[in-house]
TORRO-880856 format. One record per residue: residue number from 1; residue in one letter; x, y, z of N, C-alpha, C, O in turn. Coordinates in nm, 2 decimals. Example, Ala and Ser with C-alpha at 12.3 -4.5 7.8 and 13.67 -1.06 7.14 Angstrom:
% residues 2
R  nr rest    n.X    n.Y    n.Z   ca.X   ca.Y   ca.Z    c.X    c.Y    c.Z    o.X    o.Y    o.Z
R   1    A   1.32  -0.57   0.78   1.23  -0.45   0.78   1.32  -0.33   0.78   1.42  -0.33   0.85
R   2    S   1.28  -0.22   0.71   1.37  -0.11   0.71   1.29   0.00   0.79   1.34   0.11   0.80
//
This chain:
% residues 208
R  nr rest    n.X    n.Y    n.Z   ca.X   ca.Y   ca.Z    c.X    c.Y    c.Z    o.X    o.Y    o.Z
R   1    X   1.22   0.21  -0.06   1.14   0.27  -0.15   1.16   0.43  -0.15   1.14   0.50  -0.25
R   2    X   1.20   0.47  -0.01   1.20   0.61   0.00   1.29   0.63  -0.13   1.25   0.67  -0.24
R   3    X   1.44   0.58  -0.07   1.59   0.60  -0.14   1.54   0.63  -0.26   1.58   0.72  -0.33
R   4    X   1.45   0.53  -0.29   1.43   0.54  -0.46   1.40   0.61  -0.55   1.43   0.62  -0.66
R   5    X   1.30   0.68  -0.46   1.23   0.86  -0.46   1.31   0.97  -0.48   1.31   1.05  -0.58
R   6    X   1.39   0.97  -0.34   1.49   1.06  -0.34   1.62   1.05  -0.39   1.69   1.15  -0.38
R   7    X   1.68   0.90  -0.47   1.77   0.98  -0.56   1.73   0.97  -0.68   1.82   0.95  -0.76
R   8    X   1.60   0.97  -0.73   1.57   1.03  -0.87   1.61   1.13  -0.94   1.71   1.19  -0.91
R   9    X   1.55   1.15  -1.05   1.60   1.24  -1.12   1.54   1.39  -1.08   1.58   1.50  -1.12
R  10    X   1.45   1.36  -0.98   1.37   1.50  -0.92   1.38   1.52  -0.78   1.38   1.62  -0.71
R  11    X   1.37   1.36  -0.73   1.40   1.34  -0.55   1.26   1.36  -0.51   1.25   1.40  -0.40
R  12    X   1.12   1.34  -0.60   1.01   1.35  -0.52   0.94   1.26  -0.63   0.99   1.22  -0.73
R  13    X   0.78   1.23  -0.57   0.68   1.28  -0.72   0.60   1.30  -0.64   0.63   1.29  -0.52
R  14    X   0.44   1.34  -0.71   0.38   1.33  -0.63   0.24   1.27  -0.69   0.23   1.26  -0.81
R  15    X   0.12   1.23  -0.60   0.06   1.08  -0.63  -0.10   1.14  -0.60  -0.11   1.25  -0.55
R  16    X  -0.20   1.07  -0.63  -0.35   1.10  -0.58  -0.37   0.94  -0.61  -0.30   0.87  -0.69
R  17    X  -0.48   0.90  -0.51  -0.57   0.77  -0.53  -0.73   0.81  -0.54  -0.81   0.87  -0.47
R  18    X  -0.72   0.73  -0.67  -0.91   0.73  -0.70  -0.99   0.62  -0.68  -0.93   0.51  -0.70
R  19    X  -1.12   0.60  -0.65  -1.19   0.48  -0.62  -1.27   0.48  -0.76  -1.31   0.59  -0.79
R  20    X  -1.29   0.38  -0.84  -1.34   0.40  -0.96  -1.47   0.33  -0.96  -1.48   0.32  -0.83
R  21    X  -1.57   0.26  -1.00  -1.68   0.16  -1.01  -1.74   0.26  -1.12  -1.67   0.32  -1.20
R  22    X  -1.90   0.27  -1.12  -1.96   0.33  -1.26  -1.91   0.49  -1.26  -1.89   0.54  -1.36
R  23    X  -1.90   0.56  -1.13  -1.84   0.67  -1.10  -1.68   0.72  -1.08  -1.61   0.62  -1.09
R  24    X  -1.62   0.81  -1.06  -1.50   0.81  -1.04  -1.47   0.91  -0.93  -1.50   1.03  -0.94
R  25    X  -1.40   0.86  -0.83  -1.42   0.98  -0.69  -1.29   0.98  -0.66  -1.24   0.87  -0.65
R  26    X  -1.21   1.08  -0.63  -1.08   1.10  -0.56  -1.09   1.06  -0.40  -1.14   1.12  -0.31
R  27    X  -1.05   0.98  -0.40  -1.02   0.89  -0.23  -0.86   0.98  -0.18  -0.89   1.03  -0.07
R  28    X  -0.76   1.01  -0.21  -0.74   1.10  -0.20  -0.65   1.18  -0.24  -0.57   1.11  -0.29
R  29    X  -0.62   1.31  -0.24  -0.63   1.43  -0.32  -0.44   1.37  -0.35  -0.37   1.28  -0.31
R  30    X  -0.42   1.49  -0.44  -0.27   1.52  -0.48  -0.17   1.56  -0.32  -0.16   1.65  -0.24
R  31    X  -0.10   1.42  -0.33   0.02   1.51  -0.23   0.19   1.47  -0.29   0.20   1.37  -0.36
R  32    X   0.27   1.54  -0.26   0.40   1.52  -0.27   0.46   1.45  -0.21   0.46   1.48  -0.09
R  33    X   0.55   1.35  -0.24   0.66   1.23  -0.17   0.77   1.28  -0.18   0.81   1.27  -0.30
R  34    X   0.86   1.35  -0.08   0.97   1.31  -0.12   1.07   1.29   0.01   1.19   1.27  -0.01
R  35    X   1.00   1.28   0.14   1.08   1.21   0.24   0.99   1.10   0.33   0.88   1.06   0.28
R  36    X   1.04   1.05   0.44   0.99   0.92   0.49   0.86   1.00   0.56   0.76   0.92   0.56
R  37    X   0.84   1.09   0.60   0.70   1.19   0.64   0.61   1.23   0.60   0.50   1.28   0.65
R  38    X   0.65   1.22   0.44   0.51   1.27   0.33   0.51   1.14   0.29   0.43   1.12   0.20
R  39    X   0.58   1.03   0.33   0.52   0.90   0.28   0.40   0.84   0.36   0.28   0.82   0.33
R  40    X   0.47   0.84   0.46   0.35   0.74   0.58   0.21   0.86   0.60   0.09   0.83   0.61
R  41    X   0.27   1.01   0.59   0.14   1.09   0.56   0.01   0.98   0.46  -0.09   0.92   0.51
R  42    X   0.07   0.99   0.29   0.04   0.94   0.22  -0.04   0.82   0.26  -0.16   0.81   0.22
R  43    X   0.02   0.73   0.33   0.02   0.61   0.39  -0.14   0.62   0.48  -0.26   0.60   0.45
R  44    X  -0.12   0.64   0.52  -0.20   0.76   0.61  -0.37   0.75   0.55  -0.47   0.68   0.54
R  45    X  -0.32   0.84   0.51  -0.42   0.90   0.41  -0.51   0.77   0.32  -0.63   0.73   0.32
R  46    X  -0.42   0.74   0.28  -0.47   0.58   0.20  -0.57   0.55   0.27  -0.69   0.59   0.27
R  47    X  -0.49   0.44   0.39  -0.59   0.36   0.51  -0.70   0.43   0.52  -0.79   0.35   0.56
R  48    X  -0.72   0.51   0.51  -0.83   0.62   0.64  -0.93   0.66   0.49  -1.04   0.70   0.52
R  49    X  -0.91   0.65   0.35  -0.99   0.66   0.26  -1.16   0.54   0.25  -1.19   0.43   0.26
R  50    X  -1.19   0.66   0.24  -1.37   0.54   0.18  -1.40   0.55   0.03  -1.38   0.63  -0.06
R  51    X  -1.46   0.46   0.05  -1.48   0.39  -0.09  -1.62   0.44  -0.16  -1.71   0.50  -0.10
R  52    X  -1.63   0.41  -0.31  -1.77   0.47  -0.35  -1.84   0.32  -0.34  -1.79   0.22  -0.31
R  53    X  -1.96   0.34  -0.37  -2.08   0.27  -0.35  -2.06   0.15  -0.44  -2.10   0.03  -0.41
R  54    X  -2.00   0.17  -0.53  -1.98   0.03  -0.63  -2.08   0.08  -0.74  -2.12   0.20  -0.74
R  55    X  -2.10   0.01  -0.83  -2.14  -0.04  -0.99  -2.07  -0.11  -1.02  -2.00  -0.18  -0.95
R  56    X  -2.06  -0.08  -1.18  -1.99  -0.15  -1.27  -1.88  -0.11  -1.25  -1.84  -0.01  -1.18
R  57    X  -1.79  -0.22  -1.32  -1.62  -0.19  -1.35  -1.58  -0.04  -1.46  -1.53  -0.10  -1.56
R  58    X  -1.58   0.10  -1.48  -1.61   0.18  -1.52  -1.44   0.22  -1.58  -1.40   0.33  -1.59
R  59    X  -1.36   0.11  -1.60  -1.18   0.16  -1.61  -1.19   0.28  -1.76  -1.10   0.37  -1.77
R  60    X  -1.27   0.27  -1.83  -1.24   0.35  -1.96  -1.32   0.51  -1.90  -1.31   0.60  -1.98
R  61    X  -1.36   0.52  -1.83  -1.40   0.64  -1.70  -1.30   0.71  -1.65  -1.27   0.83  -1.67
R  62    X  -1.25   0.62  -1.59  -1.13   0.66  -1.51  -1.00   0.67  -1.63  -0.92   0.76  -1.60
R  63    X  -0.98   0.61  -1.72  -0.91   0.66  -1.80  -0.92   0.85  -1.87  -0.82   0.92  -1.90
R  64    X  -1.09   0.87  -1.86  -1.11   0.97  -1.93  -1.09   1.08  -1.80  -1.09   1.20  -1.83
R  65    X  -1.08   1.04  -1.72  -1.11   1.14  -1.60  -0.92   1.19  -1.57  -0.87   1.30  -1.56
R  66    X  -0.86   1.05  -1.56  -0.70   1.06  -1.55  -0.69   1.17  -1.67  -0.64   1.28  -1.64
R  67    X  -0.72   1.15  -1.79  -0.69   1.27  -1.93  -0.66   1.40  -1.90  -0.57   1.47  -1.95
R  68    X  -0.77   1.46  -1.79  -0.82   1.59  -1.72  -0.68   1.61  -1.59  -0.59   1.69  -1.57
R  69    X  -0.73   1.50  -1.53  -0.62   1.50  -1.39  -0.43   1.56  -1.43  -0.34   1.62  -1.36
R  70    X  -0.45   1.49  -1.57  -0.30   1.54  -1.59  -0.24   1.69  -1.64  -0.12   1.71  -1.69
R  71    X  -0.33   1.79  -1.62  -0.34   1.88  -1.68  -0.41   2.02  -1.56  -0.41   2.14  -1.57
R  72    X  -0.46   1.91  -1.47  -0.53   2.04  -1.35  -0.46   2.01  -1.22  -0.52   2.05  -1.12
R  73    X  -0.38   1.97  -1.20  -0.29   1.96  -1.12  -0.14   2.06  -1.07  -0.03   2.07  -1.13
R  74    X  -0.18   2.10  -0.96  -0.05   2.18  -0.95   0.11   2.16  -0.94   0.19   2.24  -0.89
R  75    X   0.14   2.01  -1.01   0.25   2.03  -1.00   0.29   2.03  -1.18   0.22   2.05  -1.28
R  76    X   0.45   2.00  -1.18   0.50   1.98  -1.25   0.59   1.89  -1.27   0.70   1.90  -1.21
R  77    X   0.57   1.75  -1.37   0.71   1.69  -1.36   0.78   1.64  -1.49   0.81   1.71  -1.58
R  78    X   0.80   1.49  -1.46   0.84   1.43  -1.63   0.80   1.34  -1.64   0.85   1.28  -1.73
R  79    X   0.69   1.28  -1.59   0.64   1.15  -1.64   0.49   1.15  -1.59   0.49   1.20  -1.48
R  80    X   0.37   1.12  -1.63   0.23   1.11  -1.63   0.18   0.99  -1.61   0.10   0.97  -1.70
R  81    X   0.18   0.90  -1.54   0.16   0.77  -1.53   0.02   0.74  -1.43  -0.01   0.81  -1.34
R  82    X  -0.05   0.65  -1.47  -0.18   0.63  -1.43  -0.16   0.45  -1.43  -0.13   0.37  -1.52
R  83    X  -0.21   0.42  -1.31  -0.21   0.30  -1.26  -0.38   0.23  -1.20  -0.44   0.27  -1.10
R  84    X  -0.40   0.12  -1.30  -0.50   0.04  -1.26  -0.51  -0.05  -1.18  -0.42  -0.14  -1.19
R  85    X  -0.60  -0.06  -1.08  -0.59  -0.20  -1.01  -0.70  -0.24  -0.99  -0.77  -0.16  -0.92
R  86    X  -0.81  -0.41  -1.08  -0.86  -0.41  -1.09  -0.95  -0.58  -1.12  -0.93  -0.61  -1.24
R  87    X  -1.01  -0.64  -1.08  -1.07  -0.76  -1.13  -1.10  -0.84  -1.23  -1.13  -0.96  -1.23
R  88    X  -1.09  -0.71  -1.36  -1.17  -0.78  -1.46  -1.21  -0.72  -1.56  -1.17  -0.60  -1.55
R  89    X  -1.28  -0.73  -1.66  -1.30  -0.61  -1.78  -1.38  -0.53  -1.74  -1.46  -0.53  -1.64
R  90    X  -1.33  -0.41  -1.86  -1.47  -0.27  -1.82  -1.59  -0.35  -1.85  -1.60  -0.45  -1.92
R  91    X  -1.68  -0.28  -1.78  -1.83  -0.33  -1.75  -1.91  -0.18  -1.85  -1.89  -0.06  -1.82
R  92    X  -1.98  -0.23  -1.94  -2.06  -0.18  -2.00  -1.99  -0.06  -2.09  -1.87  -0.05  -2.06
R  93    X  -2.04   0.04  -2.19  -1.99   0.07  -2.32  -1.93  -0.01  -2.44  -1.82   0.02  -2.49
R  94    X  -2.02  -0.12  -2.47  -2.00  -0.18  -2.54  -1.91  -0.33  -2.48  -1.92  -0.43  -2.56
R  95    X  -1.86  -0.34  -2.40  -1.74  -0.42  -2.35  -1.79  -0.53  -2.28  -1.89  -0.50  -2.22
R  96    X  -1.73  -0.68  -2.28  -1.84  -0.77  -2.25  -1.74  -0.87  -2.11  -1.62  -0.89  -2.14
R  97    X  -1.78  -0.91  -2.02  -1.68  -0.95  -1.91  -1.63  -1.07  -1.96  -1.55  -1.13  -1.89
R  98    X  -1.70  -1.14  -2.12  -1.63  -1.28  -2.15  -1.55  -1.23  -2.27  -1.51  -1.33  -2.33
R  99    X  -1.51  -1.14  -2.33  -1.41  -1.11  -2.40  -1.31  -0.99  -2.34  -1.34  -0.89  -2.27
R 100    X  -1.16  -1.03  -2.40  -1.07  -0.96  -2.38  -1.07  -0.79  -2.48  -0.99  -0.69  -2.46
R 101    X  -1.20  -0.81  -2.59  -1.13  -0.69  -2.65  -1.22  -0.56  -2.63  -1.32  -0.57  -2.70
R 102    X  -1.23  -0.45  -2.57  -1.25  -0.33  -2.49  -1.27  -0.26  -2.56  -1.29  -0.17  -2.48
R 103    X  -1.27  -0.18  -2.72  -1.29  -0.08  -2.78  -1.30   0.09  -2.68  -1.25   0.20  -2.70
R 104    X  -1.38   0.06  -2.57  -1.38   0.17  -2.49  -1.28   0.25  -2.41  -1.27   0.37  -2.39
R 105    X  -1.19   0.10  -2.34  -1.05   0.10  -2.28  -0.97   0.20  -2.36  -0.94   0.32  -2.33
R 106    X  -0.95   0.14  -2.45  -0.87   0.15  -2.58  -0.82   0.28  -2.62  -0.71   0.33  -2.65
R 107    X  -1.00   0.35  -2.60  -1.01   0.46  -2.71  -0.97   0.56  -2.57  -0.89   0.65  -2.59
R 108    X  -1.02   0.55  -2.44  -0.99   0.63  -2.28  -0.83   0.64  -2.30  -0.77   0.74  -2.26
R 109    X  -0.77   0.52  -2.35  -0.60   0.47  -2.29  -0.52   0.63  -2.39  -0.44   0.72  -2.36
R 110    X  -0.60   0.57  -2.52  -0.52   0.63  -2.58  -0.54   0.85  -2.59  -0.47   0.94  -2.63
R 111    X  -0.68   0.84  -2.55  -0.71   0.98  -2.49  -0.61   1.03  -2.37  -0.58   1.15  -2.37
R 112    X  -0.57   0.95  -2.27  -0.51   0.97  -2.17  -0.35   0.98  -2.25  -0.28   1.07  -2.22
R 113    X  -0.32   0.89  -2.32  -0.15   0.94  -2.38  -0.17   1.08  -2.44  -0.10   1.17  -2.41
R 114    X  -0.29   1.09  -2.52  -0.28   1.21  -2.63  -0.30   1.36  -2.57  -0.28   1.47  -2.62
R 115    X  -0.34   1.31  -2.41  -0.34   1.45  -2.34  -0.19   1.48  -2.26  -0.18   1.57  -2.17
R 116    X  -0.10   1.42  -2.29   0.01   1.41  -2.21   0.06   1.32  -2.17   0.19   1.30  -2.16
R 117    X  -0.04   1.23  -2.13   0.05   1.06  -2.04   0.12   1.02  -2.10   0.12   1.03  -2.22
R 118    X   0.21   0.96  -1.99   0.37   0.92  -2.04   0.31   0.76  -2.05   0.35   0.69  -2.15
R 119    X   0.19   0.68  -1.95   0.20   0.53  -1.95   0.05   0.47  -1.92  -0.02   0.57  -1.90
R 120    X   0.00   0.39  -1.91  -0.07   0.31  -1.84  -0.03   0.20  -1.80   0.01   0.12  -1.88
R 121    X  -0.03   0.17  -1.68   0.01   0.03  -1.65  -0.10  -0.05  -1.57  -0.21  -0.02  -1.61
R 122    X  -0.10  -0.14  -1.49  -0.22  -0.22  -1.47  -0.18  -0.38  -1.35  -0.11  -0.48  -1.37
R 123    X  -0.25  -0.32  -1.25  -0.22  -0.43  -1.19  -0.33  -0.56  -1.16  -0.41  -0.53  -1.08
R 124    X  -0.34  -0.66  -1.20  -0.50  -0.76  -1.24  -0.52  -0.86  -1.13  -0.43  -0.94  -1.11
R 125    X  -0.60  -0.84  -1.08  -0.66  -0.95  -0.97  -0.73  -1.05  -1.00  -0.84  -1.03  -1.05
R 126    X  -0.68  -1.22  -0.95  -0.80  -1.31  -0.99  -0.89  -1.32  -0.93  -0.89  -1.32  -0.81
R 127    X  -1.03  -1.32  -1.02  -1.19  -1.32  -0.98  -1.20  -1.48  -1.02  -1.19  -1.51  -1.14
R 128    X  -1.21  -1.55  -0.95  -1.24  -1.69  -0.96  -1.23  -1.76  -1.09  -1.12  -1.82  -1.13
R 129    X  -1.35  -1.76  -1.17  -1.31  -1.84  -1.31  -1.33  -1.73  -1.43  -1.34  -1.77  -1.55
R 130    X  -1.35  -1.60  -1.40  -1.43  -1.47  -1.48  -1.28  -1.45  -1.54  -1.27  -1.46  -1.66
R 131    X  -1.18  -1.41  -1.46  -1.09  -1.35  -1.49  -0.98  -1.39  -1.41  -0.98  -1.40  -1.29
R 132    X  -0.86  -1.40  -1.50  -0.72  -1.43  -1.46  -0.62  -1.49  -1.53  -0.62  -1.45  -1.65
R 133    X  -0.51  -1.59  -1.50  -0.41  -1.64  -1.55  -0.46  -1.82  -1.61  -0.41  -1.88  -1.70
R 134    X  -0.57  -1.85  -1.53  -0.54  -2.00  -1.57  -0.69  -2.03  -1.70  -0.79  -1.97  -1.73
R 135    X  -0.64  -2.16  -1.74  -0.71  -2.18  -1.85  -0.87  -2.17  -1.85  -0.95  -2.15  -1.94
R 136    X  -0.89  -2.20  -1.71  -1.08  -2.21  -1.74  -1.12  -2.04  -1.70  -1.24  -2.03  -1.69
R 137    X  -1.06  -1.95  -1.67  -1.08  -1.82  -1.70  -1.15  -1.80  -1.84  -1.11  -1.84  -1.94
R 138    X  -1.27  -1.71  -1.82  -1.36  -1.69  -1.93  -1.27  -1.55  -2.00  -1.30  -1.51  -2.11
R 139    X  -1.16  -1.49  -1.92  -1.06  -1.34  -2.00  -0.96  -1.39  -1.90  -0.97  -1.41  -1.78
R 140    X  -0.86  -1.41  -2.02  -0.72  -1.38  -1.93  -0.68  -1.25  -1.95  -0.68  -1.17  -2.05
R 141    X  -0.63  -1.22  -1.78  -0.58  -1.11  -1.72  -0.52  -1.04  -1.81  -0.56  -0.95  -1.88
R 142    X  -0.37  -1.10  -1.82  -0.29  -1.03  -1.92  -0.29  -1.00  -2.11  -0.21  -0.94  -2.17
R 143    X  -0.40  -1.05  -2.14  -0.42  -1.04  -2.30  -0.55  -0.96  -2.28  -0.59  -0.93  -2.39
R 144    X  -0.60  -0.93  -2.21  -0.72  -0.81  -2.18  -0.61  -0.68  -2.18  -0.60  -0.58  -2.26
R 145    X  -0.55  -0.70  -2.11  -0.45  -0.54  -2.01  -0.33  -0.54  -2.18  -0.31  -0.43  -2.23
R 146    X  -0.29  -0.62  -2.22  -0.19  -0.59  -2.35  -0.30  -0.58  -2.46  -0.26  -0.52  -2.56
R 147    X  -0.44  -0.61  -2.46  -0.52  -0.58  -2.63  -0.58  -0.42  -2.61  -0.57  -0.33  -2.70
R 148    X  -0.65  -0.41  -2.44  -0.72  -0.27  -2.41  -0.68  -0.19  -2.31  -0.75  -0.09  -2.29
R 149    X  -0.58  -0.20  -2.24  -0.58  -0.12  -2.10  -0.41  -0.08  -2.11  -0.38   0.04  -2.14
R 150    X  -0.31  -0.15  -2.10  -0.16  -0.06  -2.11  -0.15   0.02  -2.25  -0.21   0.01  -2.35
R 151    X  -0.03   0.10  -2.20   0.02   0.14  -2.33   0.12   0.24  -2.30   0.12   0.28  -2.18
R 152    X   0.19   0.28  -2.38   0.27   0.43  -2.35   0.39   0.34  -2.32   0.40   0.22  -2.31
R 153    X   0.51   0.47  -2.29   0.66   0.40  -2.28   0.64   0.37  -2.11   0.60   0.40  -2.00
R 154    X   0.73   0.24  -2.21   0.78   0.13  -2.06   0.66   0.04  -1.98   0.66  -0.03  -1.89
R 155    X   0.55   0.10  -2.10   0.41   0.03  -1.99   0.42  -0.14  -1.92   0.50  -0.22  -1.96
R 156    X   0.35  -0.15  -1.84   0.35  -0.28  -1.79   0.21  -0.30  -1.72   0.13  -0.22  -1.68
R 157    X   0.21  -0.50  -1.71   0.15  -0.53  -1.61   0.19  -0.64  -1.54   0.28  -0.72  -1.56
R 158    X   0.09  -0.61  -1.40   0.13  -0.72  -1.32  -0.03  -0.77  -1.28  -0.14  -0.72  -1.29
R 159    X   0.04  -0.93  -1.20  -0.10  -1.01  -1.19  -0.08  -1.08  -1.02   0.02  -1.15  -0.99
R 160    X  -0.20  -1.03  -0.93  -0.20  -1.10  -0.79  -0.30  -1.19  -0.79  -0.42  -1.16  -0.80
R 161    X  -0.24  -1.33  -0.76  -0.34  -1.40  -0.72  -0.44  -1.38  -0.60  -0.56  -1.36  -0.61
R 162    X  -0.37  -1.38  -0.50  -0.40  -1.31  -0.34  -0.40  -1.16  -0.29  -0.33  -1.08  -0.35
R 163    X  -0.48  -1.12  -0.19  -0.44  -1.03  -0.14  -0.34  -1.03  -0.10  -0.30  -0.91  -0.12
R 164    X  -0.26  -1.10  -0.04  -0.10  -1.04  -0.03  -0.02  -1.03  -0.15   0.07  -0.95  -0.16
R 165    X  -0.06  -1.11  -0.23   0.00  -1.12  -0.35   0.00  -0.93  -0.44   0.08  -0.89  -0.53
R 166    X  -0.11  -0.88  -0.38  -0.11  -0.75  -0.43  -0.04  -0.68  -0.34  -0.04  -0.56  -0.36
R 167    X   0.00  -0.71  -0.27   0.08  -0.59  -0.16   0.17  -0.63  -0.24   0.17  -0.58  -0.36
R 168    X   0.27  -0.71  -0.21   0.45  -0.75  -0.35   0.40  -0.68  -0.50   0.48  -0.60  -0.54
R 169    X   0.28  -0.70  -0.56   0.25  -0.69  -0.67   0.29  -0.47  -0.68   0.36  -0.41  -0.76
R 170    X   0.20  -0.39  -0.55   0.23  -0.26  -0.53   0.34  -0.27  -0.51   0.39  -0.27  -0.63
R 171    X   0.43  -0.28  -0.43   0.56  -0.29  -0.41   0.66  -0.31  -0.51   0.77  -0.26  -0.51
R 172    X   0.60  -0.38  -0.61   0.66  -0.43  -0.77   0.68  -0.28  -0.84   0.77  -0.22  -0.90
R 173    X   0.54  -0.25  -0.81   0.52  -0.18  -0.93   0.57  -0.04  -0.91   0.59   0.03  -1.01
R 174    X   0.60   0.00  -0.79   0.59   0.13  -0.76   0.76   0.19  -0.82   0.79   0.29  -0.89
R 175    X   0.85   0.08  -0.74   0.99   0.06  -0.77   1.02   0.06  -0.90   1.13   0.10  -0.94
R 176    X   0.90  -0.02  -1.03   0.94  -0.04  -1.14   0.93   0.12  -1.21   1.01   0.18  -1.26
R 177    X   0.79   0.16  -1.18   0.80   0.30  -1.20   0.89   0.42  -1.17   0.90   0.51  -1.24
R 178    X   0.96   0.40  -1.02   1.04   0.47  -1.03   1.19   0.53  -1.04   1.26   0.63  -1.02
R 179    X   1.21   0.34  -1.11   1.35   0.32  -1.11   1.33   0.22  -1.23   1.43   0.14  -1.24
R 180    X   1.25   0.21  -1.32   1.27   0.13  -1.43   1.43   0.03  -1.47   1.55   0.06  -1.43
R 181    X   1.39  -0.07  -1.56   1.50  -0.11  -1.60   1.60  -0.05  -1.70   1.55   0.02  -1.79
R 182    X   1.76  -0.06  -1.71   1.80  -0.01  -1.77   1.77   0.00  -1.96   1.80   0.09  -2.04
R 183    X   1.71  -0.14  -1.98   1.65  -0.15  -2.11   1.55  -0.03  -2.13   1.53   0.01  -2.25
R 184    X   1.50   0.02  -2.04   1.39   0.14  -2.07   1.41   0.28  -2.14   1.47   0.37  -2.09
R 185    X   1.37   0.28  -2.23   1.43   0.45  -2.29   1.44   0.54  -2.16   1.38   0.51  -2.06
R 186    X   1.54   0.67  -2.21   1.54   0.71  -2.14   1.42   0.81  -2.02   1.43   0.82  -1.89
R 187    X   1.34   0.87  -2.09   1.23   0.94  -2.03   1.20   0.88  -1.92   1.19   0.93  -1.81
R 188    X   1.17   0.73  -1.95   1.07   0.63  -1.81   1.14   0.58  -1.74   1.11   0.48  -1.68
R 189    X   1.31   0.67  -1.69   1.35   0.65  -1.59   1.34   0.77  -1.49   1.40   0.77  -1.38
R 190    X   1.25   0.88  -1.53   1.20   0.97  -1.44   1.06   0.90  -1.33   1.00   0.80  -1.35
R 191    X   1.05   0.97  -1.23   0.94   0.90  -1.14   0.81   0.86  -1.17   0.80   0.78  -1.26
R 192    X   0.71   0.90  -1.12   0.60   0.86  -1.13   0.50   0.90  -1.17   0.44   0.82  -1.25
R 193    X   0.42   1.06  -1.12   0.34   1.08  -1.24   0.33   1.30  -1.16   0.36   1.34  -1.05
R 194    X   0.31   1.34  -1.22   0.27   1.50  -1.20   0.44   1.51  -1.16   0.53   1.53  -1.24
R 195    X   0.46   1.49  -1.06   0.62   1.52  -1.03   0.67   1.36  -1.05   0.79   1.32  -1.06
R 196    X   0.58   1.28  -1.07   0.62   1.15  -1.06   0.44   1.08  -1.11   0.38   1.11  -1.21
R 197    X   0.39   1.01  -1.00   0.29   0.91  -1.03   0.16   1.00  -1.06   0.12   1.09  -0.99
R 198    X   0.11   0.95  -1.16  -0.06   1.04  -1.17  -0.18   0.98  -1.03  -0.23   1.04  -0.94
R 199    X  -0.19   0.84  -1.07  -0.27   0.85  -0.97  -0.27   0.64  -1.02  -0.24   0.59  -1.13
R 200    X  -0.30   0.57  -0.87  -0.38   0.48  -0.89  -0.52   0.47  -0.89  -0.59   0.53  -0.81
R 201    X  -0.54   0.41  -0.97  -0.76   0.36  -1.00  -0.77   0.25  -0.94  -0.73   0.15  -1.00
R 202    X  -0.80   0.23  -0.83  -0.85   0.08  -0.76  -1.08   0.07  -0.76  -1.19   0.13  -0.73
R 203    X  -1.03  -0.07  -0.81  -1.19  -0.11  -0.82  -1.17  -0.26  -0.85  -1.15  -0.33  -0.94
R 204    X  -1.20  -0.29  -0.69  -1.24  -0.45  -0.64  -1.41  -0.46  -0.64  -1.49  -0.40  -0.56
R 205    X  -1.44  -0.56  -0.75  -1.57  -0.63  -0.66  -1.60  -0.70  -0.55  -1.51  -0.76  -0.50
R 206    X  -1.71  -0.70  -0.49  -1.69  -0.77  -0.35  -1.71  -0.93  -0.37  -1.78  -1.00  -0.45
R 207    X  -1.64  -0.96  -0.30  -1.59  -1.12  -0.38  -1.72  -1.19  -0.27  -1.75  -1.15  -0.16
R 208    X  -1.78  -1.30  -0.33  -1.92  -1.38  -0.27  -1.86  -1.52  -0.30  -1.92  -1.62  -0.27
//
């Protein structure tokens, strides 16, 4: 993953992680990747973050908050990218956890391109029968994340059944962002977000 960083088109990016629920809090701050020492830093840093208190699922929040983030940040790069990781539909502004269609998502996603973002992408976790891939799901994962939550060039999503299933699923995603396929226009073969990745939004419910 380093390699993949470093022979970019920039040889870095650099990344922040947010904890999202009804609030939105930086877990932590902006740092730059661009050898195996600012990774496991990063790495680091991750593990050792705490979490907010919980509420609702607040993604059209964190959309509007990412809008700001791409713009007050000290770096510079070529791609603006904001990554979801998350259980299930936005919770309240109109948005209901048994339908896929989000009007609030929507209008956050597309505030976040119109401020600069190059993407939204989205990684979906199954919540037992609320949300996911199989048929007695009251919202499937992927027609929620394609009607209200991706967008922009090269967007994508991905879907973990398991917690391990989301480690491959990060690992998916990180590579796809920073090394896209050759079908990709050109732009979305630069990194990740500020110099590379904007930021991941992680918000798990606590599963009972």
């Amino acid at each position: 993953m380093i390699d993949a960083i470093t022979n970019g088109a920039i040889g870095s990016i650099a990344t922040t992680l947010w904890d999202f629920g009804t609030g939105v809090g930086v877990a932590v701050d902006w740092m730059r990747i661009s050898n195996t020492t600012e990774a496991n830093a990063f790495a680091d840093a991750v593990a050792a973050a705490g979490r907010l208190d919980g509420g609702n699922d607040g993604q059209a929040n964190m959309l509007r908050q990412a809008a700001t983030a791409i713009t007050g940040n000290e770096f510079e790069g070529t791609r603006a990218v904001v990554d979801i990781a998350s259980e299930g539909v936005q919770s309240g502004e109109g948005c209901s956890s048994s339908s896929p269609d989000c009007a609030a998502t929507r209008a956050a996603r597309d505030t976040f391109l119109g401020a600069g973002g190059t993407a939204v992408n989205a990684i979906w976790l199954n919540d037992r029968d609320f949300f996911g891939l199989d048929d007695a799901d009251s919202v499937n994962a992927f027609e929620y994340g394609a009607m209200s939550v991706i967008g922009g060039t090269g967007a994508f999503q991905l879907f973990a059944e398991t917690n391990a299933d989301f480690i491959d699923a990060i690992q998916q995603k990180i590579l796809r962002e920073i090394k896209p396929p050759v079908s990709v226009p050109e732009p979305a073969t630069f990194g990740l977000l500020g110099l590379g990745l904007l930021g991941l939004g992680l918000r798990f419910r606590k599963r009972i």
